[in-house]
KETOR-293357 format. One record per residue (C-alpha): residue number from 0; y, z, x; chain; residue in one letter. Coordinates in pm, whole numbers, plus 50000, padded with zeros to 5 digits. Example, Ala and Ser with C-alpha at 12.3 -4.5 7.8 and 13.67 -1.06 7.14 Angstrom:
2
k:y:z:x:c:r
0:49550:50780:51230:A:a
1:49894:50714:51367:A:s
***
This chain:
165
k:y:z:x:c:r
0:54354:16724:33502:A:x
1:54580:16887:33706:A:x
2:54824:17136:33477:A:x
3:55208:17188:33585:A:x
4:55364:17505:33465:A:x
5:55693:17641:33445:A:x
6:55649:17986:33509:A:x
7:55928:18136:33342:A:x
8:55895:17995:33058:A:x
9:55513:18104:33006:A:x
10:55647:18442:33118:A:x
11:55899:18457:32862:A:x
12:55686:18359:32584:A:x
13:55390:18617:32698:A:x
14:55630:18894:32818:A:x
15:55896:19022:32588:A:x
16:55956:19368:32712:A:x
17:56142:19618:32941:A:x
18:55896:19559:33229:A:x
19:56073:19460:33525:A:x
20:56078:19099:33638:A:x
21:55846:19150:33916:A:x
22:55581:19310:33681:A:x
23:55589:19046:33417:A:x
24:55538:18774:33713:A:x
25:55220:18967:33831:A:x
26:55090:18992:33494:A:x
27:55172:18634:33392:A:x
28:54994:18539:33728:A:x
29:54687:18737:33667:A:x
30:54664:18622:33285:A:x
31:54667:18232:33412:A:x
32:54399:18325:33717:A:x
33:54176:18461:33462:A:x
34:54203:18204:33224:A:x
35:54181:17910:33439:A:x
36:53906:18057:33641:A:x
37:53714:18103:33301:A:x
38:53814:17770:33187:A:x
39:53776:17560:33472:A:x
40:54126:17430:33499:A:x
41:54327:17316:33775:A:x
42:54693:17504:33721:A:x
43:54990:17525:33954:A:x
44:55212:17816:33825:A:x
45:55579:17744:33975:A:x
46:55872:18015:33944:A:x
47:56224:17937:34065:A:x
48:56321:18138:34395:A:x
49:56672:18154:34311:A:x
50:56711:18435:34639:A:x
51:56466:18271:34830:A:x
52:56549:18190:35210:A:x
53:56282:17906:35274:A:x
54:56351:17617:35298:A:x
55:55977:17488:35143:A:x
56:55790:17585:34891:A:x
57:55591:17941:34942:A:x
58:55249:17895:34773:A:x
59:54992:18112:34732:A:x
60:54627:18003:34625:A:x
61:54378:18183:34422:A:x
62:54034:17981:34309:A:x
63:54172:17751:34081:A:x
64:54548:17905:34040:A:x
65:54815:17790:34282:A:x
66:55130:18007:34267:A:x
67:55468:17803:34393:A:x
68:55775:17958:34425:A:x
69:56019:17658:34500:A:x
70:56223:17668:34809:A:x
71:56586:17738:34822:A:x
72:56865:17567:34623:A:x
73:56530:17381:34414:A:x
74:56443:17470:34071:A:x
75:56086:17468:33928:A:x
76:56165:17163:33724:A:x
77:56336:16970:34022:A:x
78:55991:17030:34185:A:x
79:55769:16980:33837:A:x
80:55938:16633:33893:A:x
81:55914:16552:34236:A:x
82:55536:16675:34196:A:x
83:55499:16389:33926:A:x
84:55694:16125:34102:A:x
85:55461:16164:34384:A:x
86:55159:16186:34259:A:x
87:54981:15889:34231:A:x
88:54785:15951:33898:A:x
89:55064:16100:33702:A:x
90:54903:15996:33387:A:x
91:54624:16325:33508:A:x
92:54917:16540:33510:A:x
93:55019:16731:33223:A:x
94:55336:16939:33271:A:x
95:55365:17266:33052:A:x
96:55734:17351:32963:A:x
97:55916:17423:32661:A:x
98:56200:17279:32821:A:x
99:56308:16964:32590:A:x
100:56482:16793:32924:A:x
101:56182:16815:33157:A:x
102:55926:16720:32959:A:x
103:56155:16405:32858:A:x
104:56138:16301:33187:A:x
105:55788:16364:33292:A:x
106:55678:16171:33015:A:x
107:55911:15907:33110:A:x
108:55729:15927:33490:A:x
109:55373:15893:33234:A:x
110:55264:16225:33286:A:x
111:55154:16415:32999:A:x
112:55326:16730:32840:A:x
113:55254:17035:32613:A:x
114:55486:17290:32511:A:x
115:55412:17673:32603:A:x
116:55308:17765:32254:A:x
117:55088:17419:32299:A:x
118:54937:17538:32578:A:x
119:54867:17880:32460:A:x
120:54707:17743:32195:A:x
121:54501:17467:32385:A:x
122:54360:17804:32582:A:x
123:54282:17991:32340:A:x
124:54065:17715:32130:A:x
125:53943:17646:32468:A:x
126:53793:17980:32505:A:x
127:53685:18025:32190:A:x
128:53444:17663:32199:A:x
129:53333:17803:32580:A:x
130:53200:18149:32351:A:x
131:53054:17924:32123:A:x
132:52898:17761:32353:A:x
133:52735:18005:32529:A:x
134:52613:18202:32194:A:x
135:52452:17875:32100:A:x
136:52286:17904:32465:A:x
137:52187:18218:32385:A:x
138:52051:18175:32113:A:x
139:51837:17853:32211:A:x
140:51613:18096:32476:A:x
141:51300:18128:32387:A:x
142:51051:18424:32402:A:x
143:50731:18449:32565:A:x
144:50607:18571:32230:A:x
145:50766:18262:32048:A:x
146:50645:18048:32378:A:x
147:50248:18097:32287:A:x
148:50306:18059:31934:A:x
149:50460:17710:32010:A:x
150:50167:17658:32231:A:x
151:49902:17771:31998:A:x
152:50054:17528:31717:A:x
153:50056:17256:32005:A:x
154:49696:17332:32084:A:x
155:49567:17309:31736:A:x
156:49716:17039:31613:A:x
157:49581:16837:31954:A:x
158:49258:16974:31873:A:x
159:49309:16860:31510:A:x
160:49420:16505:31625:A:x
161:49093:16442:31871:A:x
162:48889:16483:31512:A:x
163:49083:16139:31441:A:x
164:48998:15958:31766:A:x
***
């Protein structure tokens, strides 16, 4: 599954302080890397360039985050869209947005959607069953102490059972 993001609108949601733009952008971008590197999940965060001078999209890749700021005079939902229309699984796309209008018409393109709070949410039960999981590992190890005592009961009751034979 590959997950579209608007970026400002996860920003917005995480980020509701005096920090400046640039600051919030960082820290939304480090907050996805960590999650979807922990998680396993393919994300493309996109931010409008509304200054920016390309004329394509500057990306920027880190393990399984890729950062997108759209090119000039294109905003991150034009390319959410354009993404989706291209793709030729959309149905393994699932765009995040809170944005009523864009995930309207990436459903209509049969991609899938979640709002921000959604996907917060989706991450953070995610998380939480990963710690389960690996407590349960834990917890499943056995001990060279508990190994021979397993053995020993393994040994006598074959000895037992060769009594029957």
């Amino acid at each position: 599954m590959l997950y579209l993001i608007d970026g400002y609108n996860l920003l917005f949601k995480l980020f509701h302080n005096e920090k400046s733009i640039q600051t919030q952008r960082t820290l939304t971008i480090q907050f996805l890397k960590e999650k979807a590197s922990l998680l396993k999940l393919n994300c493309h965060l996109i931010f409008d360039a509304h200054h920016q001078e390309e004329i394509v999209a500057h990306k920027t890749d880190a393990d399984r985050l890729k950062v997108i700021y759209t090119p000039k005079s294109q905003t991150a939902d034009e390319y959410i869209l354009e993404k989706v229309f291209l793709s030729k699984t959309p149905s393994q796309i699932t765009v995040i947005t809170s944005d009523n209008s864009l995930a309207f018409q990436a459903k209509n393109m049969l991609s899938q959607t979640k709002s921000i709070d959604d996907f917060i949410d989706f991450l953070s039960e995610k998380e939480l069953h990963l710690e389960k999981k690996e407590t349960s590992k834990e917890e499943s190890i056995d001990t060279k102490i508990n190994i021979q005592r397993l053995l020993k009961i393994f040994e006598d009751k074959l000895n037992n059972d060769e009594d029957f034979l």
